[in-house]
C-alpha positions in Angstrom: 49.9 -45.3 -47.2 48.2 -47.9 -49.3 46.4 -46.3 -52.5 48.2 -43.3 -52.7 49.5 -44.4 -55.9 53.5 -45.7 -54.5 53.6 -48.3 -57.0 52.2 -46.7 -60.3 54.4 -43.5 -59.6 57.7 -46.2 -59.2 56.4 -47.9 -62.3 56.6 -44.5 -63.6 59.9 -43.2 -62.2 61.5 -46.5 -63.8 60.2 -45.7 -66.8 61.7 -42.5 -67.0 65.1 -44.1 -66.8 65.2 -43.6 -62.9 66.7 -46.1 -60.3 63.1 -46.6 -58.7 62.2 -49.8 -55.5 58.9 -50.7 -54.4 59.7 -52.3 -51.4 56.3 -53.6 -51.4 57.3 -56.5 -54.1 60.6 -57.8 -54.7 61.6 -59.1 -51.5 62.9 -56.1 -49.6 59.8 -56.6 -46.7 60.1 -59.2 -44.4 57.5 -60.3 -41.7 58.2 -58.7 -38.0 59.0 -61.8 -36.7 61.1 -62.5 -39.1 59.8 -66.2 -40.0 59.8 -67.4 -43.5 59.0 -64.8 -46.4 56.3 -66.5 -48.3 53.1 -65.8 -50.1 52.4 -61.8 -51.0 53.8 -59.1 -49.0 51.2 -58.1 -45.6 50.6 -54.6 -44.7 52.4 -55.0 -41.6 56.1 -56.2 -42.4 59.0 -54.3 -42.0 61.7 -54.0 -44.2 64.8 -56.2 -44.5 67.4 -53.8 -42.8 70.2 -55.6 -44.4 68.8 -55.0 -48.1 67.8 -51.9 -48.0 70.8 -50.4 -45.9 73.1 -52.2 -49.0 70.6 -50.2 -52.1 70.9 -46.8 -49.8 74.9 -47.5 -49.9 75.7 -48.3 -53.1 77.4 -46.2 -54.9 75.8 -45.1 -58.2 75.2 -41.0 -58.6 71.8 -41.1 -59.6 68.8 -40.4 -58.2 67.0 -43.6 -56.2 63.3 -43.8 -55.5 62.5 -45.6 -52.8 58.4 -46.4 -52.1 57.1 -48.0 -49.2 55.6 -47.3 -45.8 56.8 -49.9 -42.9 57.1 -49.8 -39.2 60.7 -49.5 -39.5 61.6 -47.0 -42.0 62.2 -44.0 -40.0 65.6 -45.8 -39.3 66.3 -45.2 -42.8 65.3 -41.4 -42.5 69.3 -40.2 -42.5 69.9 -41.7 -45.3 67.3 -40.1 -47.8 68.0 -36.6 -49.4 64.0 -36.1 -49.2 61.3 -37.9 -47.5 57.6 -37.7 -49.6 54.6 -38.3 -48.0 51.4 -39.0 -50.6 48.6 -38.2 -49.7 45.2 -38.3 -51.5 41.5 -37.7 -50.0 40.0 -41.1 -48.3 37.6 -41.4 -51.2 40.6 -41.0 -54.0 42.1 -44.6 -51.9 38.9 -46.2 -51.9 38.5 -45.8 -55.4 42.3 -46.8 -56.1 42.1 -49.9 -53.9 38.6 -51.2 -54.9 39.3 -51.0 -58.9 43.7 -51.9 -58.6 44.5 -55.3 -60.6 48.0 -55.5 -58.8 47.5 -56.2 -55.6 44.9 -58.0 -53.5 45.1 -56.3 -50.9 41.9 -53.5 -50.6 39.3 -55.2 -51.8 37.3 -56.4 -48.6 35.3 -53.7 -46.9 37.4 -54.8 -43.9 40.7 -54.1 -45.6 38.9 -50.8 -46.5 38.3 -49.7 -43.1 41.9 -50.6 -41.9 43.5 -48.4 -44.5 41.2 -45.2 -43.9 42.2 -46.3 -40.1 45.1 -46.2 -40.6 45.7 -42.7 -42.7 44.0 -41.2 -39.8 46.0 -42.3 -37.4 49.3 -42.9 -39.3 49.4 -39.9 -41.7 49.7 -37.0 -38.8 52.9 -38.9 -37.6 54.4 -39.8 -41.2 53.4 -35.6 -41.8 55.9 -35.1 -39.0 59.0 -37.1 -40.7 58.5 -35.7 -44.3 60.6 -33.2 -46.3 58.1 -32.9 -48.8 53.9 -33.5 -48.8 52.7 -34.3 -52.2 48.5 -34.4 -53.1 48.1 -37.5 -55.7 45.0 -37.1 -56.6 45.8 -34.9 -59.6 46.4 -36.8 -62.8 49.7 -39.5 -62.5 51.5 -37.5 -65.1 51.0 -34.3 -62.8 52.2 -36.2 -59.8 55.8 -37.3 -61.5 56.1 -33.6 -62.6 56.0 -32.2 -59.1 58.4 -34.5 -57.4 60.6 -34.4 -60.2 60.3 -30.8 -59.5 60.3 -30.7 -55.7 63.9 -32.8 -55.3 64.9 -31.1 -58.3 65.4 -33.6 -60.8 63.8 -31.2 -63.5 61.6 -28.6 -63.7 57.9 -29.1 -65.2 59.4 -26.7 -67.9 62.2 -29.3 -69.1 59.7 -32.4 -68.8 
C-alpha cells in the first residue's frame, strides 16, 4: 500500500547487495488499458505481465525483492517464495506521504483520503494472500532486519 515504506526498504535491499524491483518506477507498470506508458506511474496500473514473468524466470540464485501493489499481482503469487504485506498505522502513511520528496503522489488531501480508503478496504484482502505481515513503523533499519530474518536471508544476529 502506498506509504508503507516499498520504495526506501528496496532502496535499502539494493544496497545491501540484493537483487531488489520497485515496480513502481522503471517501467514494469503499465496502465489497465494498456495505452501508451507516459508521465509518472498512477496508483491504478497493473503490471506488465510480460516483464515481470521474464525477472521471476531468470535464472540467477539469489534472492529477488520484488515491491509493488497492483490489481494484477496475485497472478504472480506462485511464483514468489514469500509474499510480505507492510503495514504501518494510518497516521505512520500520512506522515510518510505528506513529507516523501520521491514521488508526487500523497500530497493532496484527496490523494490522502484514497490511500487510508484504500488500506481499509484493500489491506484485509492483501492479509489473506501474504506469507508474512511485517509492522513498518519501527525504524527502516529495524524493518530490513526482520525480513531478512523472516525469509531467512540472515539472522538479526549476523546483520
Amino acid at each position: 500500500m502506498s506509504g508503507t515504506g516499498k520504495s526506501s526498504l528496496v532502496r535499502e535491499f539494493a544496497s545491501l547487495g540484493y537483487r531488489a524491483v520497485d515496480t513502481d518506477a522503471g517501467g514494469w507498470s503499465v496502465p489497465p488499458d494498456g495505452g501508451a506508458r507516459s508521465g509518472p506511474v498512477q496508483p491504478d496500473w497493473i503490471w506488465d505481465e510480460q516483464k515481470i514473468q521474464q525477472l521471476l524466470s531468470s535464472e540467477r540464485g539469489d534472492v529477488l525483492f520484488v515491491a509493488g501493489c497492483v490489481e494484477n499481482q496475485g497472478a504472480f503469487y506462485s511464483s514468489f517464495d514469500e509474499i510480505i504485506l507492510l503495514t504501518a498505522p494510518p497516521e505512520t502513511i500520512i506522515e510518510r506521504l505528506a513529507t516523501r520528496t520521491s514521488k508526487p503522489f500523497g500530497k493532496s488531501a484527496a490523494e490522502r483520503a484514497k490511500v487510508l480508503d484504500d488500506q481499509r478496504q484493500f489491506e484485509p484482502v492483501l492479509r489473506g494472500g501474504a506469507t508474512i505481515v511485517i509492522d513498518t513503523n519501527p525504524p527502516l533499519d529495524q524493518v530490513v532486519l526482520a525480513i531478512l530474518d523472516r525469509v531467512g536471508c540472515c539472522s538479526a544476529a549476523d546483520a
